[in-house]
Kinemage of the C-alpha trace (Angstrom):
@kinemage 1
@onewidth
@group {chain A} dominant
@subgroup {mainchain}
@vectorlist {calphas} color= white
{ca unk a 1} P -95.940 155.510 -69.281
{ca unk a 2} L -96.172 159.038 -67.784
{ca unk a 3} L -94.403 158.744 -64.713
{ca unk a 4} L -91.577 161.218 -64.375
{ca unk a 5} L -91.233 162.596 -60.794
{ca unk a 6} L -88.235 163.812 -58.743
{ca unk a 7} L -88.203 164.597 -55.038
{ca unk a 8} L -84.767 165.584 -53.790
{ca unk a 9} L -83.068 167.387 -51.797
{ca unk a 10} L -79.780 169.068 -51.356
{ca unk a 11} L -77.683 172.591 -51.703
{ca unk a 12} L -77.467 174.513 -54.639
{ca unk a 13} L -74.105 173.995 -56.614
{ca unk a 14} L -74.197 177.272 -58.169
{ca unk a 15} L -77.120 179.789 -59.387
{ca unk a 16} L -77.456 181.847 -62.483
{ca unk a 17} L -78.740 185.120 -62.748
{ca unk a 18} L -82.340 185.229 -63.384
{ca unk a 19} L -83.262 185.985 -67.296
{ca unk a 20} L -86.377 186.199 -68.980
{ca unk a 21} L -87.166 184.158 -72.301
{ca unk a 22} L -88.780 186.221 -75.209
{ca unk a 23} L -92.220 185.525 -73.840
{ca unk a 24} L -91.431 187.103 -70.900
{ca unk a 25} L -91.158 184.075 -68.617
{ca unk a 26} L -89.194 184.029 -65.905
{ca unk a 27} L -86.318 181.482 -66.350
{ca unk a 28} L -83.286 180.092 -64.184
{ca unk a 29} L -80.828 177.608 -64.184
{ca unk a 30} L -78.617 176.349 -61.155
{ca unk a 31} L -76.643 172.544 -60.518
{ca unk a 32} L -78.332 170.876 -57.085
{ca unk a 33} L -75.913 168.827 -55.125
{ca unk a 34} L -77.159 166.181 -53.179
{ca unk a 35} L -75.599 163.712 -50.632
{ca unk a 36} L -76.897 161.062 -48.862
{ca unk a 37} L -76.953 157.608 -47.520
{ca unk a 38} L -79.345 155.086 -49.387
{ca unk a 39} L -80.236 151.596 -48.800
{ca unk a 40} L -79.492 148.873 -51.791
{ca unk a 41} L -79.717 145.505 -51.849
{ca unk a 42} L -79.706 145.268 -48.146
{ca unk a 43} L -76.166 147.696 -47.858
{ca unk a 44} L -76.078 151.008 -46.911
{ca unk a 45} L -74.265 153.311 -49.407
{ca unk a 46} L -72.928 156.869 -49.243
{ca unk a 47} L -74.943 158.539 -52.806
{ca unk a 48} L -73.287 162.066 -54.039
{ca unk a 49} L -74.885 163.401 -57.642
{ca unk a 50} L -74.698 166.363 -58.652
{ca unk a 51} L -77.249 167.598 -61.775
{ca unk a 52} L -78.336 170.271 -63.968
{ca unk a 53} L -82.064 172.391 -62.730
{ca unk a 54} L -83.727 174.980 -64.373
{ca unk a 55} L -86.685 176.383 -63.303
{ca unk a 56} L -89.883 178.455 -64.613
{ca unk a 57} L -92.265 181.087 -64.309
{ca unk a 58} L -93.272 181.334 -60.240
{ca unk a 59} L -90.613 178.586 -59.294
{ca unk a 60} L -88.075 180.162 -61.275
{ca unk a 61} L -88.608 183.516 -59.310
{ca unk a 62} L -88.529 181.559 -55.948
{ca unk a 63} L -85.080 179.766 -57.009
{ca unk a 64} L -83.420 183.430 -57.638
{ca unk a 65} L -84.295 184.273 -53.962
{ca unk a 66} L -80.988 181.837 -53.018
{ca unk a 67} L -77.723 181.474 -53.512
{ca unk a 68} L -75.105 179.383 -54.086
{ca unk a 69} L -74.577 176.737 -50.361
{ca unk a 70} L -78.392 177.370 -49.798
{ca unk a 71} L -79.976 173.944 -49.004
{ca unk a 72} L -83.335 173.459 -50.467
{ca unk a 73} L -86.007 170.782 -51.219
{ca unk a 74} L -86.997 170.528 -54.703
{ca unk a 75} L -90.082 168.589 -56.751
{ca unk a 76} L -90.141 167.969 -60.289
{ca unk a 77} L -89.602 166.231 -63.279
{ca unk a 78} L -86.423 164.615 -65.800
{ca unk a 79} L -86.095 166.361 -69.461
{ca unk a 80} L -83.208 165.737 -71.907
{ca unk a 81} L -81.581 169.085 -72.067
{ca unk a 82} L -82.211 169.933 -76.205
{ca unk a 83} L -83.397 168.614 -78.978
{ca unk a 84} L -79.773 167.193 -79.945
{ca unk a 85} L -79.025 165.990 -76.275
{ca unk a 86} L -79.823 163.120 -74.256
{ca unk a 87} L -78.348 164.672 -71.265
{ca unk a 88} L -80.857 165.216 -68.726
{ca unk a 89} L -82.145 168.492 -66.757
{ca unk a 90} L -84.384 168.109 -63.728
{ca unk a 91} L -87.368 170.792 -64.406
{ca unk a 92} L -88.414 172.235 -60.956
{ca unk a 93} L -91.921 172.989 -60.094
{ca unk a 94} L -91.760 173.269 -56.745
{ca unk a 95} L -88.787 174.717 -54.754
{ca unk a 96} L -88.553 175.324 -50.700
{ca unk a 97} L -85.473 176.258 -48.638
{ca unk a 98} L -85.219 173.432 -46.141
C-alpha cells in the first residue's frame, strides 16, 4: 500500500510563527478548518473537522505568508504526529490561497 493523499480545503484555524529546524529547514505548523457538505450513502451531510498541518521547506515558507481566517487549498499527505503518537498530522506539500 502507498497511497496516502489529502486534498482539502478550508481556512486556517490558527498559524504559528515560522521556525527553522537545526538543518536549517524552514518549518510551520497551523490547524486547517474545513466545512462542507458531503454525500453518504445516498444523504447529504453537513462535515466540520478540524486537524493538525505542518508544513516544510518551500511550502512551509508559502504557509507563513497567511494568517489566521485565510482560506486556502491544501495537498498532501497523513503522518502520526511522533514516534509515541498515533495522532495524525496532515504534511502539506502544496499550499494555495483559494
Amino acid at each position: 500500500m502507498n497511497r496516502n493523499q489529502v486534498v482539502i480545503e478550508g481556512v486556517i484555524a490558527e498559524i504559528d510563527a515560522l521556525r527553522y529546524t537545526p538543518a536549517g529547514v524552514p518549518h510551520v505548523e497551523f490547524r486547517l478548518a474545513h466545512q462542507s457538505r458531503q454525500r453518504e450513502a445516498d444523504v447529504e451531510r453537513e462535515v466540520a473537522v478540524t486537524m493538525s498541518a505542518v508544513a516544510l521547506g518551500e511550502p512551509a515558507l508559502e504557509a507563513a505568508k497567511f494568517v489566521s481566517g485565510a482560506a486556502i487549498a491544501v495537498k498532501g499527505f497523513l503522518s502520526r504526529r511522533g514516534l509515541k503518537s498515533d495522532y495524525p498530522i496532515l504534511h502539506v506539500n502544496q499550499i494555495k490561497s483559494i
